[in-house]
C-alpha positions in Angstrom: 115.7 62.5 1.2 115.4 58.9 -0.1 115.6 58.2 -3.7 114.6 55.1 -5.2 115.7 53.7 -8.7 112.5 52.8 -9.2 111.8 56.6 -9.4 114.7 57.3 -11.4 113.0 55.0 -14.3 109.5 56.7 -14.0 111.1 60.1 -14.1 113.4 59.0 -17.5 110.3 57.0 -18.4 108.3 60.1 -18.5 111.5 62.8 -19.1 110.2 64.8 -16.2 114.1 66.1 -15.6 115.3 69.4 -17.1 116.5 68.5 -20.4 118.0 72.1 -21.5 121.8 71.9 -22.3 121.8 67.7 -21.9 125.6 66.4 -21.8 127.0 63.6 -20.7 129.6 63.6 -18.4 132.6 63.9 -20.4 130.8 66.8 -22.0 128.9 65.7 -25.0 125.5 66.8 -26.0 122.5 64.8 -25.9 119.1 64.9 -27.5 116.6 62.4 -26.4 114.7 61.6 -29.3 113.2 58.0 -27.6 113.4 56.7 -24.0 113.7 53.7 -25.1 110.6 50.2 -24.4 110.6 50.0 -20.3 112.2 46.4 -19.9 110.8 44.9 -16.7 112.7 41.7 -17.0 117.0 40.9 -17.0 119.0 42.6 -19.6 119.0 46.5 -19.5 116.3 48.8 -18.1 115.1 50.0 -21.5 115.2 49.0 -25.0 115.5 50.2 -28.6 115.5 54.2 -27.1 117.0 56.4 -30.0 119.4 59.2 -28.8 121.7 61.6 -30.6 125.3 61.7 -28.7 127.3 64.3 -30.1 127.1 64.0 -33.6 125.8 60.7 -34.1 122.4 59.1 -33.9 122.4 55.7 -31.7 119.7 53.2 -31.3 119.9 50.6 -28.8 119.6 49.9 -24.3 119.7 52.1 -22.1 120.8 51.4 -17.7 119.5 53.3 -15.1 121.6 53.8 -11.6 121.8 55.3 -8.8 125.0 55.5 -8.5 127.3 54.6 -11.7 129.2 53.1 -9.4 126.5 50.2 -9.5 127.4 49.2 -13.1 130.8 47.5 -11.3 128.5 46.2 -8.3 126.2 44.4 -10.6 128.7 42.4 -12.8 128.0 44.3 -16.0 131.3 45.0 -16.7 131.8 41.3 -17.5 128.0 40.9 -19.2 127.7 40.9 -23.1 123.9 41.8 -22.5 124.9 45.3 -21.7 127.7 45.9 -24.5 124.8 47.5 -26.6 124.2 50.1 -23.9 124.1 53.4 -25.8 123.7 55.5 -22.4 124.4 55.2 -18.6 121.6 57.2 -16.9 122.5 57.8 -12.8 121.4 59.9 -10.1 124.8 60.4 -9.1 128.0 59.9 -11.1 131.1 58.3 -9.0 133.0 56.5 -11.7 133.1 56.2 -15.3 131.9 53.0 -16.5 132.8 50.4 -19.5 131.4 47.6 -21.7 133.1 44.1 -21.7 135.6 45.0 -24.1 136.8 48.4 -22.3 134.7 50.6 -24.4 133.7 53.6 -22.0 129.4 53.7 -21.6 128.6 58.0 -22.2 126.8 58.5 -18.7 124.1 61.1 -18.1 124.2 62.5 -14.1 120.6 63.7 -13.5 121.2 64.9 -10.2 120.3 68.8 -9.7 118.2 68.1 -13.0 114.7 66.8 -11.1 112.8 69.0 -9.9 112.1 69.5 -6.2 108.4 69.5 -6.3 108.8 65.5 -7.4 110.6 64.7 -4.8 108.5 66.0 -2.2 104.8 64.3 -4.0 107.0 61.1 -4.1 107.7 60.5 -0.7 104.4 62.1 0.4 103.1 59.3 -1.3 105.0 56.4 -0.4 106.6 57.9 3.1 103.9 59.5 4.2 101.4 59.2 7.2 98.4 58.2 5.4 96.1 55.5 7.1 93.8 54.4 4.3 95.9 54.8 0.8 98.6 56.9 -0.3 97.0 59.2 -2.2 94.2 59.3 0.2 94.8 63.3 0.0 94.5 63.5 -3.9 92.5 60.4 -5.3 88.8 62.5 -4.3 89.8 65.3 -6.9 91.1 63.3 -9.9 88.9 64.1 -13.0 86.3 61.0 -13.8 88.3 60.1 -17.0 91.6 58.9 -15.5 89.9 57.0 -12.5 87.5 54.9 -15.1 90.3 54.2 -17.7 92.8 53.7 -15.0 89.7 51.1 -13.5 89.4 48.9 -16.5 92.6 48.5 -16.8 93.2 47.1 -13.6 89.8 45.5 -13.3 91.2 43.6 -16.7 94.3 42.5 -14.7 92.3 41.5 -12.2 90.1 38.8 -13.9 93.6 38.2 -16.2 94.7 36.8 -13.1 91.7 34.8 -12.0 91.1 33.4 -15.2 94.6 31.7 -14.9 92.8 29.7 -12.4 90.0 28.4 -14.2 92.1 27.5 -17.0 94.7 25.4 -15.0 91.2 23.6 -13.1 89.7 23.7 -17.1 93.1 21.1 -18.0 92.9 19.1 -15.2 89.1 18.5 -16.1 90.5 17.7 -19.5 88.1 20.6 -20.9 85.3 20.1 -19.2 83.9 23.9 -19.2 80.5 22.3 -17.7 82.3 20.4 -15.3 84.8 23.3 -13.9 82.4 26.0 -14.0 80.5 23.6 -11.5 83.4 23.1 -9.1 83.5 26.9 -9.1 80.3 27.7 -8.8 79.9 25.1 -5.8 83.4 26.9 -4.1 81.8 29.9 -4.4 78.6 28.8 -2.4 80.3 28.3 0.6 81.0 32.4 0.2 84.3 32.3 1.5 84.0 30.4 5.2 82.8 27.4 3.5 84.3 27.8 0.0 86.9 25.0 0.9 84.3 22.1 1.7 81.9 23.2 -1.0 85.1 22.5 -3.4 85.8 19.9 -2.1 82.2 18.3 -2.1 82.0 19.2 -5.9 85.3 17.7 -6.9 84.2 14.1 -4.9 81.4 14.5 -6.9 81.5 14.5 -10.7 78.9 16.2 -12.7 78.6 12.7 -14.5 77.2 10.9 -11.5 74.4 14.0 -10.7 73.7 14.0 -14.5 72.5 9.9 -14.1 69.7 11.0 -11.3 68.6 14.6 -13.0 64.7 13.6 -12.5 65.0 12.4 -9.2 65.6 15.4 -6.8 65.7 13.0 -4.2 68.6 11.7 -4.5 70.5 14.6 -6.3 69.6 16.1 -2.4 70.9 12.7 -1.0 74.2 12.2 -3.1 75.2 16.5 -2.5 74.5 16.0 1.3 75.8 12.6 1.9 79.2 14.1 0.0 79.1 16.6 2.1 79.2 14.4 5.6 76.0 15.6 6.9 74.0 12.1 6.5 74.9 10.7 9.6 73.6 7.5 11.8 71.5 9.8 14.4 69.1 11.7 12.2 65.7 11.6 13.5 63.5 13.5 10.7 62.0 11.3 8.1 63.6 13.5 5.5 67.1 12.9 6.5 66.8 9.7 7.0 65.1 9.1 3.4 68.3 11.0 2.2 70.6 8.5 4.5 69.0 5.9 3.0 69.7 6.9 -0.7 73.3 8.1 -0.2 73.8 4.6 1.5 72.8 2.8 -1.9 74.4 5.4 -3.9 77.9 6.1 -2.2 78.1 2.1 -2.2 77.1 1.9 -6.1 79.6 5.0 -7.2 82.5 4.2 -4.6 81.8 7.5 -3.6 83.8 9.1 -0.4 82.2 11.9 1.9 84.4 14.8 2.7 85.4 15.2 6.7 81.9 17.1 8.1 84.5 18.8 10.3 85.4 21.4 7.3 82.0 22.6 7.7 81.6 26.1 9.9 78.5 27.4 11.3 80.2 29.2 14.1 79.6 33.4 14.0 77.6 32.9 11.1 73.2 34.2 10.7 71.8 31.5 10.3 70.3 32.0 6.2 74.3 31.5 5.5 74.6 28.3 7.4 76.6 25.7 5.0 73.3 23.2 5.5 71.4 26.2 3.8 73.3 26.8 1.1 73.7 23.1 0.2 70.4 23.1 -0.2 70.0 26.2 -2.5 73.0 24.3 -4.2 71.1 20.8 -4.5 67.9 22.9 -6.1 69.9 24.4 -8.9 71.3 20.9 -10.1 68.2 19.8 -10.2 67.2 22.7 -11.9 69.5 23.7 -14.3 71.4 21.1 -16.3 74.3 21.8 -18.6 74.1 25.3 -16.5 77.5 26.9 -18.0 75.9 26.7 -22.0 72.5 28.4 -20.6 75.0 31.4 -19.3 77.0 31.7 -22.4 73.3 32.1 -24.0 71.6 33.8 -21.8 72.6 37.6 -22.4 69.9 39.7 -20.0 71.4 40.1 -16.4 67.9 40.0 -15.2 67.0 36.5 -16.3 70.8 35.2 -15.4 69.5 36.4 -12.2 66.7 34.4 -12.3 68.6 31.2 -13.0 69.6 31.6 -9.0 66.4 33.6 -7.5 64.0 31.4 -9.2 64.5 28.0 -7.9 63.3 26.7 -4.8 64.7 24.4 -1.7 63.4 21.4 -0.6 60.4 22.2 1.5 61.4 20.6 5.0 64.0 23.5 4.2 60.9 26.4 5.3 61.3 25.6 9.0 64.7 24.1 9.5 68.5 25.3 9.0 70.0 22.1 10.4 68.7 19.0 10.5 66.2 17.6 13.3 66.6 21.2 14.7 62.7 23.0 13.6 62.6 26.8 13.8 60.6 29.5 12.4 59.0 30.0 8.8 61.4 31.8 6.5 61.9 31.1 3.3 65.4 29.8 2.2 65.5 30.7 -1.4 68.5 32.1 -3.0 68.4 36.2 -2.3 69.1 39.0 -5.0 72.0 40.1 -3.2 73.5 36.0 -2.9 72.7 35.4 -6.8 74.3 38.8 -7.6 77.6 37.7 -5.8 77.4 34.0 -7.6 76.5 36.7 -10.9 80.0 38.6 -10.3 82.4 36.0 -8.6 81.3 32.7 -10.9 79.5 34.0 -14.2 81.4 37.5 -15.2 84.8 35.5 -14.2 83.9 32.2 -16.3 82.2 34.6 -19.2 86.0 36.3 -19.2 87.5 33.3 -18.9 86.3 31.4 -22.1 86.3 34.5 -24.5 90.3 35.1 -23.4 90.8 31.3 -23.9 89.1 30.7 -27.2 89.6 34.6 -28.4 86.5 35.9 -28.2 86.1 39.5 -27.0 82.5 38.7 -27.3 82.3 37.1 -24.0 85.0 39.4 -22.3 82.9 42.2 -23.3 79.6 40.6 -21.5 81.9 39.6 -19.1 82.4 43.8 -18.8 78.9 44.9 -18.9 78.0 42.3 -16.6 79.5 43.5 -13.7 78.4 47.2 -14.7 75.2 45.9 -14.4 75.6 44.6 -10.9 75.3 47.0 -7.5 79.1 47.1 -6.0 79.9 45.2 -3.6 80.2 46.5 0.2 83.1 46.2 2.9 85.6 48.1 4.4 87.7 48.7 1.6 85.1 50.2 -0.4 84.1 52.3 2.9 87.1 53.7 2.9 87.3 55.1 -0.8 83.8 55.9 -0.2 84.9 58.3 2.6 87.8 59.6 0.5 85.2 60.7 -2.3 85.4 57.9 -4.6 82.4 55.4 -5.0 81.8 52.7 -6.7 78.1 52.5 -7.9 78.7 48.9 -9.9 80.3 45.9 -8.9 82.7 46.8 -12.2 84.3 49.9 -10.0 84.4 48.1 -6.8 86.0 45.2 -7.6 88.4 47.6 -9.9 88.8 49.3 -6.2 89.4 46.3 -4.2 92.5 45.5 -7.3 93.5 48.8 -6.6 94.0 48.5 -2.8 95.5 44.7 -2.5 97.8 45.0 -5.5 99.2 48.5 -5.3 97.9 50.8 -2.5 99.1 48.3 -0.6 102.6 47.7 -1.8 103.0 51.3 -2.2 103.1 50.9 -6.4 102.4 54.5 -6.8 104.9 55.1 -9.8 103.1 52.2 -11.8 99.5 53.8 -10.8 97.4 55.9 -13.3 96.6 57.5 -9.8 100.0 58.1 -8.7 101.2 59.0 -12.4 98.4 61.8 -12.2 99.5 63.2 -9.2 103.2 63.2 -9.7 103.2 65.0 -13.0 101.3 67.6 -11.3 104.9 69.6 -11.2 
C-alpha cells in the first residue's frame, strides 16, 4: 500500500496515530503536548510544537519522513535550519539521524501506530475508481455545517485569487478603479469566447475619450464599434455608415487604432450572443451609466444593480439585425436577467471584494458575500455533477464555491487539505 508523506503530516497534524506508550526510538517517553504550526514553506515541517522527551520539556521544529533515512538524502545533516529540530517523526526508521554538529535528533517510528482504517479511506480517496470527485461516495451525506463553512472558505480563496488580478490591472491604470472596472466589465461581455477582443477593444479605448462624447450616443456607438474593427468600407445600411463616418473623424482626431476584426467569433454561437450584439448592449450602458463603478459601490439592492444592466436599451436598428446589413426577425436585444446576473457575479461581487480587501473594508467584502447569495447558481457540468452526487448549489455563492472545489482540489486529488476529505478521514 502507498504511503505518502503528505499523509504522514495530516495524520501528526491531526495525532490520528496511537499515542499510548510514545518512545522514541532509543527508548525515551514522549508526550505530545503541541504538534507544532504546519510550515508549508523551507525550513522544517512544523514549528514551535512543545513536547516532553524523557524528562524535559522542549519547544521548537519538528521533520517529518518517510524514511529517516531521508534526513541524509535531503542535506540536513549539513543545514543549520534543522539544528533546532526537537523530534524526527518517520514512517519507518532505517538510521539514526544527527544535527550539524553531531548531536543525535530523538526519532519517533509511527509505523504499526496508524490505524488501518486510514489507510484504506486514504487511498480510496485519492487511488480510487471514482469518475466525478474523490469523494463522490461520501460528499452527499456530509452534515450542512461542514460543506457551508468548508464553502466560504474556499469561495474566499477563490475571489483572494481573482482579486490579485484586478489589483495588478488597478496599478497599471495608475488607480483608476473607474477605468479597470471598465476594462473588466467589457472582457467580461464577450462571456468567455469573446472576452479577449472585448479586452482588448476597452484597453484601445480609454474611458477618457467615451467620457468627452457622453451626450452623443452616436458616436459613443461609432468610437466602441469602430474599435472594435466592425466599421468597414462595404457597409450598406445608413446606420453603419453614419457610424463609419464618425469613427473616421474620431479615430483620426484621437490617433485611435482598431483591434484585428479577426478576434471576433460568431462561429457555434445563438445568435442573441453574437459579439455585434453584445457590443451593442455594451455601447448602451456607457451611454447610460457614467462613472458606473461609484453607482455599484452605492447601490446596495441586488435588484436595482440588476437594473443598471436590464434597464437600458440597444440602438434601435438593433430590433431586427444581429450583424450589420444582414435584417432578420423582431426580437428584442436587451440585456437578459440571466446575462446581467453573470456581469452581477463575474464583474460587480469580484470588484465589490476587490476594493474592500485593498483599502480594508470588510464592508464591501461582505456585500461582495451576500451578493452572490443573492444570485441563482450558475449551471454546467460541474455543477451537474455534484448535483447528481446530492449536493446543490441553490446560489451563485455555492456554485462558484463548487466549481473552486473541483478545479483546485478535486482535481489535484488535495483531499488531506479538504474540509471534505478531513471529514471523511477522521471517520476512523
Amino acid at each position: 500500500m502507498l504511503f505518502t508523506e503528505d499523509l504522514l503530516h495530516y495524520i501528526w497534524k491531526f495525532r490520528l496515530f496511537d499515542r499510548a506508550d510514545l518512545r522514541t526510538t532509543s527508548g525515551d517517553a514522549i508526550e505530545v503536548h503541541s504538534a507544532g504550526l504546519h510550515n508549508t514553506d523551507s525550513g522544517p515541517d512544523f514549528s514551535n510544537a512543545r513536547i516532553k522527551i524523557g524528562d524535559t520539556m522542549w519547544a521548537g521544529n519538528v521533520e517529518l519522513h518517510l524514511s529517516s533515512s531521508d534526513w541524509k538524502k535531503h542535506n540536513h545533516t549539513a543545514d543549520n535550519a534543522y539544528n533546532n529540530v526537537i523530534l524526527h517523526v518517520v514512517y519507518r526508521d532505517d538510521e539514526p539521524v544527527s544535527g550539524t554538529d553531531g548531536h543525535a535528533i530523538p526519532t519517533l517510528e509511527l509505523n504499526g501506530r496508524i490505524p488501518e482504517e486510514l489507510y484504506s479511506r486514504y487511498h480510496k480517496l485519492v487511488y480510487g475508481n471514482q469518475t466525478v470527485i474523490p469523494c463522490e461516495s461520501s460528499i452527499g451525506k456530509l452534515d450542512d455545517f461542514t460543506l457551508k463553512t468548508w464553502f466560504t472558505r474556499i469561495l474566499i480563496e477563490r475571489l483572494e485569487k481573482k482579486s490579485e488580478t484586478v489589483i495588478k490591472a488597478l496599478e497599471l491604470n495608475r488607480g483608476d478603479w473607474e477605468e479597470t472596472f471598465y476594462q473588466f466589465l467589457a472582457a467580461n461581455f464577450g462571456f468567455k469566447t469573446n472576452a479577449l477582443p472585448f479586452e482588448l477593444m476597452a484597453k484601445s479605448l480609454p474611458q477618457n475619450i467615451l467620457a468627452k462624447h457622453k451626450n452623443n450616443a452616436l458616436q459613443i456607438e461609432a468610437l466602441i464599434f469602430g474599435q472594435a474593427g466592425f466599421l468597414t468600407d462595404d457597409l450598406q445600411d445608413a446606420y453603419p455608415r453614419k457610424l463609419k463616418t464618425e469613427y473616421d473623424f474620431l479615430g483620426k482626431k484621437f490617433s485611435l487604432t482598431p483591434v484585428d476584426n479577426h478576434l471576433w467569433k460568431f462561429m457555434r454561437m445563438r445568435p442573441l450572443n453574437f459579439p455585434t450584439v453584445r457590443l451593442a448592449q455594451f455601447a448602451a450602458l456607457v451611454v447610460n451609466s457614467n462613472h458606473l463603478f461609484s453607482k455599484i459601490l452605492d447601490i446596495k439592492e441586488v435588484k436595482l444593480l440588476q437594473k443598471l444592466f436590464t434597464d437600458i436599451r440597444v440602438n434601435q436598428y438593433w430590433d431586427d439585425h444581429y450583424q450589420f446589413d444582414k435584417p432578420s426577425k423582431p426580437a428584442s436585444k436587451n440585456i437578459g436577467q440571466s446575462s446581467a446576473n453573470l456581469l452581477l457575479l463575474n464583474t460587480l461581487s469580484l470588484f465589490l471584494f476587490s476594493y474592500g480587501k485593498y483599502n480594508q473594508q470588510q464592508y464591501y467584502i461582505d456585500r461582495s458575500l451576500k451578493l452572490l447569495e443573492s444570485l441563482p447558481g450558475e449551471q454546467n457540468n460541474i455543477i451537474a455533477d455534484f448535483d447528481s452526487l446530492g449536493v446543490k448549489a441553490g446560489s451563485a455563492f455555492e456554485s462558484q464555491a463548487l466549481l473552486e472545489l473541483k478545479n483546485y482540489y478535486c482535481n489535484y486529488k488535495k483531499c488531506l487539505q479538504c474540509s471534505v476529505g478531513n471529514k471523511i478521514l477522521k471517520q476512523v
